[in-house]
C-alpha positions in Angstrom: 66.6 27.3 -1.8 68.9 26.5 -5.0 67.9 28.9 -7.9 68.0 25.9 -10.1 65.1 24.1 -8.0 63.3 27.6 -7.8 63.7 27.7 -12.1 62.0 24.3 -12.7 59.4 25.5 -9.9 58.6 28.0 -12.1 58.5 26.1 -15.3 56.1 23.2 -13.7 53.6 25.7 -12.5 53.5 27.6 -15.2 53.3 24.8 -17.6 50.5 23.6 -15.5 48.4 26.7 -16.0 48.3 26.6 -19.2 47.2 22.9 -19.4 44.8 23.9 -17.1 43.5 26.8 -19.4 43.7 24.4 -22.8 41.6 21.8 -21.0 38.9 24.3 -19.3 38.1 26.3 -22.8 38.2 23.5 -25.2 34.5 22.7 -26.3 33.2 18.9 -26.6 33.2 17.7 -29.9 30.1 16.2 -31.6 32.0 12.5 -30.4 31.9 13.6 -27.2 28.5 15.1 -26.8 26.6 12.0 -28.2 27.7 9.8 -25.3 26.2 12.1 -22.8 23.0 10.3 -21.9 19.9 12.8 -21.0 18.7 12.4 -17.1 15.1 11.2 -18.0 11.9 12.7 -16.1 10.4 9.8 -14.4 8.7 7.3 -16.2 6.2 5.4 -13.2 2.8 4.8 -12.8 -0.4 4.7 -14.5 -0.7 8.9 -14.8 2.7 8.7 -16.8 1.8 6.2 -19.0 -1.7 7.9 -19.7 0.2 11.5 -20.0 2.5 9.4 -22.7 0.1 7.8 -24.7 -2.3 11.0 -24.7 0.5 13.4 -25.4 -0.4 13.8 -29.1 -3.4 12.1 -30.7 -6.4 9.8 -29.6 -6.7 7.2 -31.8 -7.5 3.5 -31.6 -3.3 2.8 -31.3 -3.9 4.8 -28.4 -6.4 3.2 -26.3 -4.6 -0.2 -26.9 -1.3 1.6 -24.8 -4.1 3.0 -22.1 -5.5 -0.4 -21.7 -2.0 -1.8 -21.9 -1.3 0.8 -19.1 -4.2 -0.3 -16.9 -2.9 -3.9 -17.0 0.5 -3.1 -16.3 -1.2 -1.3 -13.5 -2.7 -4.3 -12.3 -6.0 -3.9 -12.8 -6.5 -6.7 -14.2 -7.1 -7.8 -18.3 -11.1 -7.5 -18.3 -11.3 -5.0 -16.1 -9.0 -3.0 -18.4 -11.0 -3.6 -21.4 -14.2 -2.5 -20.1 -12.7 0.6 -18.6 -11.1 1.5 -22.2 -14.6 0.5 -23.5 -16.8 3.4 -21.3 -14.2 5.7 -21.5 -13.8 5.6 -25.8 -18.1 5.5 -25.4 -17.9 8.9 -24.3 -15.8 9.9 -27.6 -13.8 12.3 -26.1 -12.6 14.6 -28.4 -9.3 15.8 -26.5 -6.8 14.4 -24.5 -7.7 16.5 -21.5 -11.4 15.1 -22.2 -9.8 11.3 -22.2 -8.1 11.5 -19.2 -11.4 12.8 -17.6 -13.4 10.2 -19.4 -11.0 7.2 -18.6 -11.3 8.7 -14.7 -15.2 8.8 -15.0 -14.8 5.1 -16.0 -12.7 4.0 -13.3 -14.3 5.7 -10.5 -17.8 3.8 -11.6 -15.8 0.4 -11.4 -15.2 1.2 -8.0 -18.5 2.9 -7.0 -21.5 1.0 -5.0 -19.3 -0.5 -2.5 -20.1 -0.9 1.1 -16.5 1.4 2.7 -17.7 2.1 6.2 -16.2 0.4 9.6 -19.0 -1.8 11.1 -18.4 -1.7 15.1 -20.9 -3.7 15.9 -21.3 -5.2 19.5 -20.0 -4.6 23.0 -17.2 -4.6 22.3 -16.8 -4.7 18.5 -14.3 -7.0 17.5 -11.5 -6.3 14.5 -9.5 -9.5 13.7 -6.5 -8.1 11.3 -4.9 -10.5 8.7 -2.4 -11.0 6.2 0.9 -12.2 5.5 4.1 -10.7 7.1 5.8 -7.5 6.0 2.8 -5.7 4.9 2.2 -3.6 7.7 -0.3 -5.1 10.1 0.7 -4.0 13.6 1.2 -0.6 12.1 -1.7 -0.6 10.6 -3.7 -1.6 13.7 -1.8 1.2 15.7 -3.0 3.6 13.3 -6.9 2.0 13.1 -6.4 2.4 17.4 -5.3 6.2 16.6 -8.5 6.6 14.9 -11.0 5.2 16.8 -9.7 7.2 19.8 -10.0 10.5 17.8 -13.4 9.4 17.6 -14.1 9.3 21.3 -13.6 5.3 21.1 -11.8 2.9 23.8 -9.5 0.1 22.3 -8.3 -3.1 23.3 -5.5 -4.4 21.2 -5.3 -8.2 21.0 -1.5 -9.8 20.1 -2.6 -13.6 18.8 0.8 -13.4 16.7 2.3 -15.3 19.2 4.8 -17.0 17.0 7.3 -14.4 17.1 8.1 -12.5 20.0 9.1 -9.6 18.6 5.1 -9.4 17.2 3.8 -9.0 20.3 6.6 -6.3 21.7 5.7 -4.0 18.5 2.2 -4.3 19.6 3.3 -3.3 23.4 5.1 -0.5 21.7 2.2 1.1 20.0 -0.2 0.8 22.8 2.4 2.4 25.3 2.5 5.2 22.6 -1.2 5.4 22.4 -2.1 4.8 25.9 -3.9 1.5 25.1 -4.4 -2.2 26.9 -2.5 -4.7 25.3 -3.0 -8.8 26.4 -0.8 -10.9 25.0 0.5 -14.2 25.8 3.2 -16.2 25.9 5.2 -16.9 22.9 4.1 -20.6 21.6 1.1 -20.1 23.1 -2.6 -20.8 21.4 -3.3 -17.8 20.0 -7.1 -18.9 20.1 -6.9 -17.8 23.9 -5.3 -14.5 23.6 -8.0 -13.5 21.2 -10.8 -15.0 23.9 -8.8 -13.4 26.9 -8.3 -9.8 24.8 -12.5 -9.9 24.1 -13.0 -10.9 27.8 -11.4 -8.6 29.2 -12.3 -5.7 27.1 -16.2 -6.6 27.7 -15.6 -7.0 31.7 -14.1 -3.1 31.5 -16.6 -1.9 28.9 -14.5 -0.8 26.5 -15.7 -0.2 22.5 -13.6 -1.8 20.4 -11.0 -4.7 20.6 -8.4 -4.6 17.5 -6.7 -8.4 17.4 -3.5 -9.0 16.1 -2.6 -12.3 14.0 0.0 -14.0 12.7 0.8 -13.7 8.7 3.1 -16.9 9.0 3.6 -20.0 11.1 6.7 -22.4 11.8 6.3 -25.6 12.5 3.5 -28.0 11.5 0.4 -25.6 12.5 -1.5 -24.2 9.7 -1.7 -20.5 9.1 -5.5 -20.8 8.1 -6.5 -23.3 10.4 -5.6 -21.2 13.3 -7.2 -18.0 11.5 -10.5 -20.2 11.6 -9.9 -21.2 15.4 -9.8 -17.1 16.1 -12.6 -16.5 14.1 -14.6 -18.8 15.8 -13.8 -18.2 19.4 -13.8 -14.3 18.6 -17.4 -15.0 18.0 -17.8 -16.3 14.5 -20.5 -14.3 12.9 -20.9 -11.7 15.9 -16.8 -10.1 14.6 -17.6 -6.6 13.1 -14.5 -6.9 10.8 -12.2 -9.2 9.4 -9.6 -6.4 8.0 -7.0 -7.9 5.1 -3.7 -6.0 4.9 -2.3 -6.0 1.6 0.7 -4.2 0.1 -0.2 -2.4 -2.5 3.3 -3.1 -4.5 2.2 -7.0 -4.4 0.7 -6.9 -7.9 -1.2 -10.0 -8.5 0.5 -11.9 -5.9 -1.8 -9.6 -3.7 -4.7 -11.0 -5.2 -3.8 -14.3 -4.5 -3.6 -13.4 -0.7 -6.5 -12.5 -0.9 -8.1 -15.4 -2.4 -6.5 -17.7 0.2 -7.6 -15.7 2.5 -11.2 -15.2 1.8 -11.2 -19.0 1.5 -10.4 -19.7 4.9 -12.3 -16.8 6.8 -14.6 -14.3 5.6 -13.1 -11.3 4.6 -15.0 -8.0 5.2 -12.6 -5.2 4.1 -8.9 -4.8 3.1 -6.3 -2.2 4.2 -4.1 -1.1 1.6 -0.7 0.0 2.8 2.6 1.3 1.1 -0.1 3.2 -1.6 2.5 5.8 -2.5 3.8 7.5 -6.0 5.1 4.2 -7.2 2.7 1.9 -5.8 0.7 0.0 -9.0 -2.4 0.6 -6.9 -4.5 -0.9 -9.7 -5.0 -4.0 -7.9 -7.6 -2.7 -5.8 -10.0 -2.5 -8.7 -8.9 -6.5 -9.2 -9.5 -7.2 -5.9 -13.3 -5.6 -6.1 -14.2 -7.1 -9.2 -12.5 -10.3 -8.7 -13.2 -11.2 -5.1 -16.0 -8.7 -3.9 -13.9 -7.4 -0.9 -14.6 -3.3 -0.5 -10.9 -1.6 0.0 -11.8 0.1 3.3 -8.7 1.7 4.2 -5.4 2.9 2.4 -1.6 4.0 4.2 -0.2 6.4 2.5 2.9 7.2 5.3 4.3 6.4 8.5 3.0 8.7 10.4 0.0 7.6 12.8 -2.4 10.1 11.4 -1.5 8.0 7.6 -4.5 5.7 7.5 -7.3 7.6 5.1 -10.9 5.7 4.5 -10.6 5.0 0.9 -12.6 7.0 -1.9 -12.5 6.4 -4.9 -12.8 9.8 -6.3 -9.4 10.9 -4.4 -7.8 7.5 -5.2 -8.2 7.6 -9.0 -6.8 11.1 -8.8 -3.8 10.2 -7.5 -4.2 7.3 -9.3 -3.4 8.8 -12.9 -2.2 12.1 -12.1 
């Protein structure tokens, strides 16, 4: 190599080092260090917002942000404000004492309600409802999970037969879970598949039959009016349950499901799915007060074993903590 090139080697690396050294030990200026944004904690859910607002005093300004908090929640305005009213009754004289008054409050909105699973009849029939995308035919994989841990036999039902894919899911799970599934052909009256699910379960004496539905229809059918024609040829009256599923990241939109619903068939328990840390899970104290349907069941994963029976002493827990 040319001692010329090997000089102006030299020269380039070491002017390069020291660039490198001026640039590593030179400290930010104040310029500099302002435009470095903090990573903030975060910032979700009811607990957070209580921990916020009770960080420092308790005083009326306060109870405004916790009611404002509640709402937010979507527990709904009146709701909110009798909740802030029994809790600021017991004139708590802390913060830790707040929380746990505003927690005594909202366990009593919830308390008196009638949780358990009727199974009643051979078999006992389970029609599940709601719209697409909340989680039905997982849920009802999961509600088959736990009726066989109980020493129960299941039937699963797949009257979704508007989309074929519906029906395949439903195959899926009871593969996995070692389960009957009838199902019919796609287009056809979904009426019969219930009737043919219920027939056969009762002809092999098995305990409970767990019917799929449809959550939206194409065409010119009506999503309710087909509801009704299930109901009624599932036995009207004589069906144990008529199970809602309802995502709990729906807000109020979720209590308008609900509503529509209820309207059309009567609705004896919901299903709360997708209840995770940033779920406003306040709407299931709208949907009790509103609309008088008992929260029976929450998801809180994906897993099979996910599906607890809702209390309300472990739900508002995890509700503001």
């Amino acid at each position: 190599m040319d001692s010329t090139l090997l000089v102006l080697l030299a020269v380039a690396v070491a002017v390069g080092l020291v660039v490198g050294f001026i640039v590593i030990s030179r400290k930010p200026d104040a310029d500099t260090v302002a435009t470095v944004a903090p990573v903030a904690p975060p910032r979700t859910g009811l607990g957070a917002a209580i921990r916020r607002v009770l960080g420092t005093s308790i005083d009326s300004e306060a109870w405004d942000e916790i009611e404002e908090a509640l709402i937010l929640a979507d527990v709904g305005v009146a709701a909110s404000a009798d909740i802030v009213d029994r809790a600021r009754q017991a004139k708590p004289e802390t913060v830790d004492e707040a929380r746990a008054a505003i927690a005594e409050a909202l366990v009593e909105e919830l308390a008196g309600k009638n949780r358990e699973l009727a199974l009643n009849g051979v078999p006992a029939v389970i029609l599940v409802v709601g719209v697409n995308g909340t989680g039905k035919t997982t849920t009802i994989a999961k509600l088959t999970k736990r009726l066989k841990d109980e020493g129960r036999t299941v039937t699963l039902g797949g009257a979704d037969t508007f989309r074929a894919a519906a029906a395949e899911q439903l195959e899926t799970w009871g593969d996995r879970l070692g389960v009957r599934v009838v199902r019919g052909q796609e287009g056809s009256d979904p009426a019969s598949v219930a009737y043919d699910t219920i027939d056969s379960a009762r002809a092999s004496g098995v305990d409970v039959v767990i019917v799929d539905t449809a959550g939206r229809l194409h065409g010119k059918r009506n999503l309710m009016t087909e509801l009704q024609k299930i109901h009624r040829v599932a036995g009207g009256d004589s069906v144990s349950e008529v199970l809602l599923v309802l995502d709990a990241t729906a807000g109020q939109n979720g209590l308008t499901q609900v509503r529509e619903f209820k309207e059309a068939i009567p609705i004896t328990g919901i299903v709360l799915t997708k209840l995770d840390g940033t779920a406003r899970g306040g709407i299931v104290i709208a949907v009790e007060r509103s609309l008088g349907v008992p929260v029976k069941f929450v998801g809180v994963g994906e897993s099979l074993d996910d599906l607890r029976a809702f209390e309300p002493g472990s739900f508002v827990d995890s509700l503001i903590a």
